[in-house]
KOLGU-4560 file (N, C-alpha, C; in nm, 3 decimals, padded with zeros to 5 digits):
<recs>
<n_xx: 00.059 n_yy: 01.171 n_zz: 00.344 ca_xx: 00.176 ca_yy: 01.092 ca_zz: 00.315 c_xx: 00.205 c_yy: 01.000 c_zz: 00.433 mol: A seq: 1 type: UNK>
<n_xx: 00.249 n_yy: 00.903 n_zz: 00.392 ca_xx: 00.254 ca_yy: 00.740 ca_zz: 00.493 c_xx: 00.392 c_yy: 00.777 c_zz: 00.536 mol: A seq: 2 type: UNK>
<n_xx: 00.422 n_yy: 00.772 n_zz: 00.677 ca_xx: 00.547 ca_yy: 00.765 ca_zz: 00.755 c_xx: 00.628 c_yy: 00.660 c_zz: 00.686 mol: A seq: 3 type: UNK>
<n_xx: 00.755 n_yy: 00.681 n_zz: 00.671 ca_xx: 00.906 ca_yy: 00.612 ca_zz: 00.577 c_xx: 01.041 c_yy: 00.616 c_zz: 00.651 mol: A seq: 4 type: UNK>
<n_xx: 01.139 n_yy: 00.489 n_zz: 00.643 ca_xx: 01.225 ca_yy: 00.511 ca_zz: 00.688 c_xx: 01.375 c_yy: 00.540 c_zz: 00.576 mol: A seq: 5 type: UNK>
<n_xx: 01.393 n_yy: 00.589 n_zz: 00.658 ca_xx: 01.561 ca_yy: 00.637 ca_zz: 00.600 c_xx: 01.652 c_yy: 00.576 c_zz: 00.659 mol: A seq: 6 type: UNK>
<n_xx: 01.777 n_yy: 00.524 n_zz: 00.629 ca_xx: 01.927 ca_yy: 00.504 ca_zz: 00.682 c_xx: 01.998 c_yy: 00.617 c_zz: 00.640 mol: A seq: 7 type: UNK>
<n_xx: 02.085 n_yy: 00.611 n_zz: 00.758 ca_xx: 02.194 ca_yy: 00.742 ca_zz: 00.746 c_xx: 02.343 c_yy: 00.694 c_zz: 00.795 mol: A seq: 8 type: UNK>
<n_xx: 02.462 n_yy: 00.731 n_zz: 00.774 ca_xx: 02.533 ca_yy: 00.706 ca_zz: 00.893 c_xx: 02.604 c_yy: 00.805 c_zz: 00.911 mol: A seq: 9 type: UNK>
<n_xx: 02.618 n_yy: 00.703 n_zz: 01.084 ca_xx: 02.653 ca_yy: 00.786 ca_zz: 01.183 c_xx: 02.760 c_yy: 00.780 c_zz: 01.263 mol: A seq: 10 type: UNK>
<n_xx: 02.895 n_yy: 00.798 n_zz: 01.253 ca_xx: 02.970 ca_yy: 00.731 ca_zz: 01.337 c_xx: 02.988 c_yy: 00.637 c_zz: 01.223 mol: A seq: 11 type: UNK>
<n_xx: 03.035 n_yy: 00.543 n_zz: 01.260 ca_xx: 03.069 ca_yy: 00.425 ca_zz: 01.210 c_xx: 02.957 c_yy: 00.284 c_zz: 01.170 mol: A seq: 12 type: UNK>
<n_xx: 02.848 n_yy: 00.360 n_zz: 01.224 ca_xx: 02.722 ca_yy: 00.269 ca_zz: 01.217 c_xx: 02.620 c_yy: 00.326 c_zz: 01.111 mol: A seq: 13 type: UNK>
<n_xx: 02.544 n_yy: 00.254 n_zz: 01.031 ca_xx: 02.411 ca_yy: 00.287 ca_zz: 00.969 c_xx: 02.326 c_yy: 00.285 c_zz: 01.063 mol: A seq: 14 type: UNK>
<n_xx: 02.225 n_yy: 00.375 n_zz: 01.118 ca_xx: 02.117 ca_yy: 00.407 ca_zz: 01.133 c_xx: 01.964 c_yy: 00.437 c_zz: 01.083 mol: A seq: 15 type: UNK>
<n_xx: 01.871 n_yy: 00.389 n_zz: 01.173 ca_xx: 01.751 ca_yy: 00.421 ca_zz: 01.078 c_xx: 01.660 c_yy: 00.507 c_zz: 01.145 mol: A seq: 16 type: UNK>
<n_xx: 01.629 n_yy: 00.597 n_zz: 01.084 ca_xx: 01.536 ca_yy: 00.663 ca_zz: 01.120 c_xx: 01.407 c_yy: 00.666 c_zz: 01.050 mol: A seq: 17 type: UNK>
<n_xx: 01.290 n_yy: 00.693 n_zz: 01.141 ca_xx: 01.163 ca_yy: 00.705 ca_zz: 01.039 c_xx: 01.110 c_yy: 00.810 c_zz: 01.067 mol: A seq: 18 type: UNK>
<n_xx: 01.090 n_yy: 00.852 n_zz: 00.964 ca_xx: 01.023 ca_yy: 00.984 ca_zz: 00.919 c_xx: 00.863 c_yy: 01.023 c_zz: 00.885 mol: A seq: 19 type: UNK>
<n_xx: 00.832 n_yy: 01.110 n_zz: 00.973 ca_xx: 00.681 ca_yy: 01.097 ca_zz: 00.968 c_xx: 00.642 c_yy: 01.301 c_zz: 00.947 mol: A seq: 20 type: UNK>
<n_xx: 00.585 n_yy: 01.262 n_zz: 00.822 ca_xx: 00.535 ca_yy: 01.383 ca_zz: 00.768 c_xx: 00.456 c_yy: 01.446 c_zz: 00.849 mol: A seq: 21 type: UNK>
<n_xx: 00.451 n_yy: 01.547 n_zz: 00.845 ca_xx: 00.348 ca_yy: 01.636 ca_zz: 00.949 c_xx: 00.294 c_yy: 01.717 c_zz: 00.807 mol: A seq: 22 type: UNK>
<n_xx: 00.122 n_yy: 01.804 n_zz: 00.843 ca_xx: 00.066 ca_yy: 01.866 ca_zz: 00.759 c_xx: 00.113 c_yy: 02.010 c_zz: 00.810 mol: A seq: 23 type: UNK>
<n_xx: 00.186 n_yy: 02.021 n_zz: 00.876 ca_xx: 00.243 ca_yy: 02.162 ca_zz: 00.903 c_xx: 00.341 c_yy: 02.180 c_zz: 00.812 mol: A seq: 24 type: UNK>
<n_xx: 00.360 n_yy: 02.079 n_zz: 00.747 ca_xx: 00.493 ca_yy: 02.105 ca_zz: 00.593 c_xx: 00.636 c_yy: 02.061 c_zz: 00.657 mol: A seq: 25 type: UNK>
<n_xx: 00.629 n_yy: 02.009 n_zz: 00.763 ca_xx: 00.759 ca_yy: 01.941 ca_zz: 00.799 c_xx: 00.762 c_yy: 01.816 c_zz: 00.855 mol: A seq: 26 type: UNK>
<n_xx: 00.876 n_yy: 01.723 n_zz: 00.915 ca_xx: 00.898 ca_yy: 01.632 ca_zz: 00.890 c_xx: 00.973 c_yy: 01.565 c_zz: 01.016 mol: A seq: 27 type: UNK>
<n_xx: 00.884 n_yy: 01.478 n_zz: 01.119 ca_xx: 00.956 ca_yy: 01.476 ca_zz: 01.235 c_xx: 01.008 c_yy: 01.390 c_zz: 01.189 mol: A seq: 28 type: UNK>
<n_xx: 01.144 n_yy: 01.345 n_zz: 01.232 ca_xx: 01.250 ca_yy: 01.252 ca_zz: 01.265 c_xx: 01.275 c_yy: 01.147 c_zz: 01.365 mol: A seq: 29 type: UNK>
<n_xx: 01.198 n_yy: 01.038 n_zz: 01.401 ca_xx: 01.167 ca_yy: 00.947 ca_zz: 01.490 c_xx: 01.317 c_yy: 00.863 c_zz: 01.535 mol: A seq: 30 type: UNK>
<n_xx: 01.361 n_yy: 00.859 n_zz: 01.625 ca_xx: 01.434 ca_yy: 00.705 ca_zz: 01.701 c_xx: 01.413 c_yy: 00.631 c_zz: 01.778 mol: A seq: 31 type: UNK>
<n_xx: 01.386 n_yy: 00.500 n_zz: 01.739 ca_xx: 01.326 ca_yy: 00.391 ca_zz: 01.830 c_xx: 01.224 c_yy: 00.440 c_zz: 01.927 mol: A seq: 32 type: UNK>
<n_xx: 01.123 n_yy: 00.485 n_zz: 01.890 ca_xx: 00.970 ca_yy: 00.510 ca_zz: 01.882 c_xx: 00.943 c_yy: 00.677 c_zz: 01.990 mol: A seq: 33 type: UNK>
<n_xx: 01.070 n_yy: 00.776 n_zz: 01.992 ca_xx: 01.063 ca_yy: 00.861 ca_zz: 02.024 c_xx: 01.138 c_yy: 00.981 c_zz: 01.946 mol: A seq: 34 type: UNK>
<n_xx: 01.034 n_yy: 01.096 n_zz: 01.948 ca_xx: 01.098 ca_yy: 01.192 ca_zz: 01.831 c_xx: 01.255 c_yy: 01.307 c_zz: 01.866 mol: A seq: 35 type: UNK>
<n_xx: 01.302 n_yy: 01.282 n_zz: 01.785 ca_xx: 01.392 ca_yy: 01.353 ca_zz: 01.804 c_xx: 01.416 c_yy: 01.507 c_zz: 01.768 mol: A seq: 36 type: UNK>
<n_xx: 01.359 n_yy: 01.516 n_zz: 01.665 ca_xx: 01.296 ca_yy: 01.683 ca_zz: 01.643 c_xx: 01.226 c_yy: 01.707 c_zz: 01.482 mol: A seq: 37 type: UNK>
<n_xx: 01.251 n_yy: 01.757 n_zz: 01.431 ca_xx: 01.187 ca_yy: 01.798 ca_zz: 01.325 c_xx: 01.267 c_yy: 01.943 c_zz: 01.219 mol: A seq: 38 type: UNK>
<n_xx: 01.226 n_yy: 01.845 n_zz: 01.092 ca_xx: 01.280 ca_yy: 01.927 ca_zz: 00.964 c_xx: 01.218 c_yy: 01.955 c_zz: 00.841 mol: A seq: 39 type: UNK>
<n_xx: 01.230 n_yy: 02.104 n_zz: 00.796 ca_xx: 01.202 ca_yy: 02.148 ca_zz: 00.662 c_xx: 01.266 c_yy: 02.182 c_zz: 00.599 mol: A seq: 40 type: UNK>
<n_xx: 01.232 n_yy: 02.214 n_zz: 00.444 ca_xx: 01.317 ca_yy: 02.251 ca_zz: 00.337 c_xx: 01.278 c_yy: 02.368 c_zz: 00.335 mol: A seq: 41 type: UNK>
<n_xx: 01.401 n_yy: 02.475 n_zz: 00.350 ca_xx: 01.326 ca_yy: 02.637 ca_zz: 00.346 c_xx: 01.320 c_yy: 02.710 c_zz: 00.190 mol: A seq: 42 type: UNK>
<n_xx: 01.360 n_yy: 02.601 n_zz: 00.088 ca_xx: 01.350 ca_yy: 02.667 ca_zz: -00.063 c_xx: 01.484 c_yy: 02.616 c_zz: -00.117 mol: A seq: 43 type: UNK>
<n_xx: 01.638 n_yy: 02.637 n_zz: 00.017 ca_xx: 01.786 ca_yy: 02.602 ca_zz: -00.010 c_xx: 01.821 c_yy: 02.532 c_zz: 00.034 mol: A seq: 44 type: UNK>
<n_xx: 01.811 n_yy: 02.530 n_zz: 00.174 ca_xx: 01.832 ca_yy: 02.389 ca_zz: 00.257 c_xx: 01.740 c_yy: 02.350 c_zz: 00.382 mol: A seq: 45 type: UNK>
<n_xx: 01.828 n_yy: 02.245 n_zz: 00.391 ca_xx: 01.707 ca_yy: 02.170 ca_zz: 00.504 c_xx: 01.745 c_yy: 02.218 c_zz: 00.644 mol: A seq: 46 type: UNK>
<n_xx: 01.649 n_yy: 02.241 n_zz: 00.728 ca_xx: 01.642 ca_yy: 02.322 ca_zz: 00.888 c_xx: 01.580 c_yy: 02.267 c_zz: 01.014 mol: A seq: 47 type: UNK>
<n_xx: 01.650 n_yy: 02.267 n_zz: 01.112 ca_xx: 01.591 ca_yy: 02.227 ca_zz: 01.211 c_xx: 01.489 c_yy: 02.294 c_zz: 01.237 mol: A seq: 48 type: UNK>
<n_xx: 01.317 n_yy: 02.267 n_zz: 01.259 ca_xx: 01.219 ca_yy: 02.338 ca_zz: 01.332 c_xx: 01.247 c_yy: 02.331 c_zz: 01.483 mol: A seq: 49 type: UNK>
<n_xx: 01.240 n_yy: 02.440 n_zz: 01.515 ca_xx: 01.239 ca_yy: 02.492 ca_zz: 01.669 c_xx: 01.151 c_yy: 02.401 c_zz: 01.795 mol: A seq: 50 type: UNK>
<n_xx: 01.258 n_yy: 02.323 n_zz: 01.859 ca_xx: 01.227 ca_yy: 02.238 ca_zz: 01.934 c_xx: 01.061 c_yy: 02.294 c_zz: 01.997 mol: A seq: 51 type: UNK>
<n_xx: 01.061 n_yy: 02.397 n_zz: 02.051 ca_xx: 00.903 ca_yy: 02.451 ca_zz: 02.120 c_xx: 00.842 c_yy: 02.446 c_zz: 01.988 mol: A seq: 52 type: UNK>
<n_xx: 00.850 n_yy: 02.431 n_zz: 01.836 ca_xx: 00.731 ca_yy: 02.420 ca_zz: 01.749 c_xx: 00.688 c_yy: 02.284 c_zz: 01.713 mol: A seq: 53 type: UNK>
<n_xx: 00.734 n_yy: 02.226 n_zz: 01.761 ca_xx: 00.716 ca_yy: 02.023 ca_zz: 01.732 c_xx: 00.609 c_yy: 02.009 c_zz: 01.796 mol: A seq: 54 type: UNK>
<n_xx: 00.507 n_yy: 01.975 n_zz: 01.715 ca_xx: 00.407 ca_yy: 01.903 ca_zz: 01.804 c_xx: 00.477 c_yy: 01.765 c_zz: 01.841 mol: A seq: 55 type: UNK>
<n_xx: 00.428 n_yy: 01.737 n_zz: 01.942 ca_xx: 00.480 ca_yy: 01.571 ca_zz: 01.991 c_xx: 00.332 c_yy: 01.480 c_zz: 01.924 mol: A seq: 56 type: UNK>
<n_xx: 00.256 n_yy: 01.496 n_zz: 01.923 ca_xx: 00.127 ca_yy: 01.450 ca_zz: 01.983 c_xx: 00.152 c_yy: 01.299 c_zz: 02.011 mol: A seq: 57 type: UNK>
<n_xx: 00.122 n_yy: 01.154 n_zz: 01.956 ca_xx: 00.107 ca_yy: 01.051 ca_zz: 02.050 c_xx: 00.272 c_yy: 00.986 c_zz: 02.063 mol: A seq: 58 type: UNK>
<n_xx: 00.351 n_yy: 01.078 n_zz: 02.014 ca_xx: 00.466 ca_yy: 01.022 ca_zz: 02.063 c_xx: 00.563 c_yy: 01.120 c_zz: 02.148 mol: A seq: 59 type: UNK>
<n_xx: 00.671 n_yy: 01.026 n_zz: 02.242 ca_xx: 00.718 ca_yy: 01.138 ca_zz: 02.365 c_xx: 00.831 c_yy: 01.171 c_zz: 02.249 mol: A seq: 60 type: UNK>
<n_xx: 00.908 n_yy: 01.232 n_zz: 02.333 ca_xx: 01.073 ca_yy: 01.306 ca_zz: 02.264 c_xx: 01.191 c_yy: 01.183 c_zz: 02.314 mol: A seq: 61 type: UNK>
<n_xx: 01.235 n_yy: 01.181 n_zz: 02.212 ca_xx: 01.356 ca_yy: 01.092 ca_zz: 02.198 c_xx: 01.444 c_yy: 01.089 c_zz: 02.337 mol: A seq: 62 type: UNK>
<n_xx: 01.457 n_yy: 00.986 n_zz: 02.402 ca_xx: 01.603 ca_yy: 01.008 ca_zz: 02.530 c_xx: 01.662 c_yy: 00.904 c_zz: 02.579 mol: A seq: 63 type: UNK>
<n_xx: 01.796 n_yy: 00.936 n_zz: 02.477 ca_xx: 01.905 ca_yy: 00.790 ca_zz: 02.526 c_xx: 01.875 c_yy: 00.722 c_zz: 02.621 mol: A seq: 64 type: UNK>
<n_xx: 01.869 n_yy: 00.591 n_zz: 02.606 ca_xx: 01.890 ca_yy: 00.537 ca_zz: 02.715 c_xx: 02.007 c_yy: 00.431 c_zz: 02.721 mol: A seq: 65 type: UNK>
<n_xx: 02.112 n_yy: 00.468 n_zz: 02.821 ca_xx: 02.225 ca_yy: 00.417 ca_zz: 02.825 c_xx: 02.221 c_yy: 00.247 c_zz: 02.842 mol: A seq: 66 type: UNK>
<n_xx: 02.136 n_yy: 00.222 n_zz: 02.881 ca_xx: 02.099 ca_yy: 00.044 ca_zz: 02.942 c_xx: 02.087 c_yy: -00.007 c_zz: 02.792 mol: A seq: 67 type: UNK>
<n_xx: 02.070 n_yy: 00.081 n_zz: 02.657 ca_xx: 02.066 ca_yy: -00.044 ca_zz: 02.559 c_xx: 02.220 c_yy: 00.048 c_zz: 02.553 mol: A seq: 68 type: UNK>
<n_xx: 02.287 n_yy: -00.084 n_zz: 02.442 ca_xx: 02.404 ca_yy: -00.057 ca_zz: 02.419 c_xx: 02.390 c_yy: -00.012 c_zz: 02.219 mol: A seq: 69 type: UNK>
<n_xx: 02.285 n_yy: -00.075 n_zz: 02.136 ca_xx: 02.250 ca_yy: -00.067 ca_zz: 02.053 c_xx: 02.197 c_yy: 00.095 c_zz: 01.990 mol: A seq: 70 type: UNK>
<n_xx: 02.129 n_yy: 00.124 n_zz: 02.121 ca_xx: 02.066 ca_yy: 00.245 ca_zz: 02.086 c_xx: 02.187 c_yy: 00.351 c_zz: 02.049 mol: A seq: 71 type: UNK>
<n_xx: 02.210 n_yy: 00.459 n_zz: 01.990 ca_xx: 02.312 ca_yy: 00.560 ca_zz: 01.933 c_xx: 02.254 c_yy: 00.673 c_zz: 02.021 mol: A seq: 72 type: UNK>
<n_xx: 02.347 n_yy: 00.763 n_zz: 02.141 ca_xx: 02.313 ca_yy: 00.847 ca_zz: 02.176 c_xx: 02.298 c_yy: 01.009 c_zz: 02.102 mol: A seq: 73 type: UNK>
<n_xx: 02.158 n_yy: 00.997 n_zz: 02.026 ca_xx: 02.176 ca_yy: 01.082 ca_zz: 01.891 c_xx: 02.107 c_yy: 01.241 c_zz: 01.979 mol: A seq: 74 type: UNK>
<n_xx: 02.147 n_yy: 01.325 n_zz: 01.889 ca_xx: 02.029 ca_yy: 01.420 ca_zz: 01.902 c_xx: 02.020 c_yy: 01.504 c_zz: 01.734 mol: A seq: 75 type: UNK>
<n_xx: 01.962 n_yy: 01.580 n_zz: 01.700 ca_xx: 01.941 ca_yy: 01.648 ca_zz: 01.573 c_xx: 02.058 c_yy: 01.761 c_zz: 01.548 mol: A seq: 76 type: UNK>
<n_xx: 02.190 n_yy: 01.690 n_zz: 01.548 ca_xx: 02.246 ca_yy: 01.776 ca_zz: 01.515 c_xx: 02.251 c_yy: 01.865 c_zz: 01.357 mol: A seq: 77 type: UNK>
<n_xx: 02.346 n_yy: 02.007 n_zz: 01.270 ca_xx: 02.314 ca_yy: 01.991 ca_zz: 01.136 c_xx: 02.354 c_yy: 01.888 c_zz: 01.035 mol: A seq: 78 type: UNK>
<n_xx: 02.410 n_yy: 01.827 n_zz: 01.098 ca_xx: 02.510 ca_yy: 01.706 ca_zz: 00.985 c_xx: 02.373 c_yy: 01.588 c_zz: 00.981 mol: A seq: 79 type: UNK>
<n_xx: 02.300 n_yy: 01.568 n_zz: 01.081 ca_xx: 02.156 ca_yy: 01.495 ca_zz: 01.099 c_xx: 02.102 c_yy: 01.500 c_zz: 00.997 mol: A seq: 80 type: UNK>
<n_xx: 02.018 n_yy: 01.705 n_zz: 01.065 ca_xx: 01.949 ca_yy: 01.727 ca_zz: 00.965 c_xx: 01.993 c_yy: 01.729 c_zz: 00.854 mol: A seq: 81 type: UNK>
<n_xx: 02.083 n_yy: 01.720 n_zz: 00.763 ca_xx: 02.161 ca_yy: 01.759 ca_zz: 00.602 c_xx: 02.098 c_yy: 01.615 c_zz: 00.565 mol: A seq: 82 type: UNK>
<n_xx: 02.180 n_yy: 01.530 n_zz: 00.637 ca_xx: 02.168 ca_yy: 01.405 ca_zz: 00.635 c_xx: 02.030 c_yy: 01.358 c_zz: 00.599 mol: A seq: 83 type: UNK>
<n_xx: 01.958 n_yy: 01.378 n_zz: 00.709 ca_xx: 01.777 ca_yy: 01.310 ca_zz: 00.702 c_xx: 01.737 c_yy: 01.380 c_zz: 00.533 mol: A seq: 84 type: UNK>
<n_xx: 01.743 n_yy: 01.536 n_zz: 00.528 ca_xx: 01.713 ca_yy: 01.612 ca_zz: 00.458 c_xx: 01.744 c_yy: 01.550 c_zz: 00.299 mol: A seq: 85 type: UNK>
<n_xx: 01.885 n_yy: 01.515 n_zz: 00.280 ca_xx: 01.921 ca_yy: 01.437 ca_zz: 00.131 c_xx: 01.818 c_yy: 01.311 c_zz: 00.151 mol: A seq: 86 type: UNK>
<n_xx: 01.850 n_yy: 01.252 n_zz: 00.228 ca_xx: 01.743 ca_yy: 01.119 ca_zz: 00.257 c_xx: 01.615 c_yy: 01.101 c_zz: 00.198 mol: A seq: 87 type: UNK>
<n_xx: 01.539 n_yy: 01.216 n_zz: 00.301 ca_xx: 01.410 ca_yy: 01.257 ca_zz: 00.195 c_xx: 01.434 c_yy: 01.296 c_zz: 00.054 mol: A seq: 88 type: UNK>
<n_xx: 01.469 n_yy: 01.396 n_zz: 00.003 ca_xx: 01.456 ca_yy: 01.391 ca_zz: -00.116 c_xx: 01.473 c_yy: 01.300 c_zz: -00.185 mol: A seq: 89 type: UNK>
<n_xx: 01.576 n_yy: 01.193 n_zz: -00.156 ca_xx: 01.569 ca_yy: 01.044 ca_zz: -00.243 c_xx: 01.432 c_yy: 01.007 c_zz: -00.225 mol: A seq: 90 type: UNK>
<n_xx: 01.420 n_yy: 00.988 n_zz: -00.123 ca_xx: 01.286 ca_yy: 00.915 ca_zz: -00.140 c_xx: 01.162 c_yy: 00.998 c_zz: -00.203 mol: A seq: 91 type: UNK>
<n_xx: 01.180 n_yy: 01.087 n_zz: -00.198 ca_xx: 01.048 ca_yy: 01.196 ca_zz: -00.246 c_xx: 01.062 c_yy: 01.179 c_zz: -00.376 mol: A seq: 92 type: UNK>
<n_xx: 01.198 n_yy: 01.151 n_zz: -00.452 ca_xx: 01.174 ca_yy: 01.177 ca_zz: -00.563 c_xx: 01.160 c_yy: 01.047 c_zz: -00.650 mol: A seq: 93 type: UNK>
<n_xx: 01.147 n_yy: 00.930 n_zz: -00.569 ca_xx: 01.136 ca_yy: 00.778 ca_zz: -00.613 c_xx: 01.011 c_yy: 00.783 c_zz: -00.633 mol: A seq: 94 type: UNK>
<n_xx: 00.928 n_yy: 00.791 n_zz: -00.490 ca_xx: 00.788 ca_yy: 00.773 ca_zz: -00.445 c_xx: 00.725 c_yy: 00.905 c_zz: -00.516 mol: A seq: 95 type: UNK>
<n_xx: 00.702 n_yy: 00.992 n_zz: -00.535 ca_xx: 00.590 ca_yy: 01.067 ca_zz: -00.543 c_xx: 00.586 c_yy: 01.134 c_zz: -00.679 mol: A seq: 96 type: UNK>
</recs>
């Protein structure tokens, strides 16, 4: 499956995140080209995977940087993941 982006909001702003499937059955959560963590559907709801189980591989981990003013100092909180989690399923259930 081809990496996809989602909008969410956050605060008072829409955000985008892109989402890049992993074959481990979950679903990292990218911001502005660093990951922020990763999520699955456990059957009921959607879950943060355990920061030490994320592969990174060619991308680093997500980290504010205060010098843009644009960037949203995010991290994966559950309102995120709920968030990303409805997200996908829209799209999962358009596309596939």
């Amino acid at each position: 499956m081809e990496p996809f982006n989602i909008k969410i909001e956050h605060g008072k702003k829409e955000i985008t995140l892109t989402i890049l499937p992993d074959d481990k059955g979950y679903f990292k959560v990218i911001y502005y080209g660093g990951i922020l963590g990763a999520i699955y559907f456990d059957g009921h709801n959607w879950e943060q995977v355990p920061p030490a189980d994320v592969i990174a591989g060619d991308l680093p981990m997500y980290e504010p940087d205060p010098a843009h003013d644009d960037h949203e100092g995010l991290s994966l909180t559950e309102y995120l993941v709920e968030r990303a989690g409805r997200e996908i399923d829209l799209y999962l259930e358009e596309h596939i």
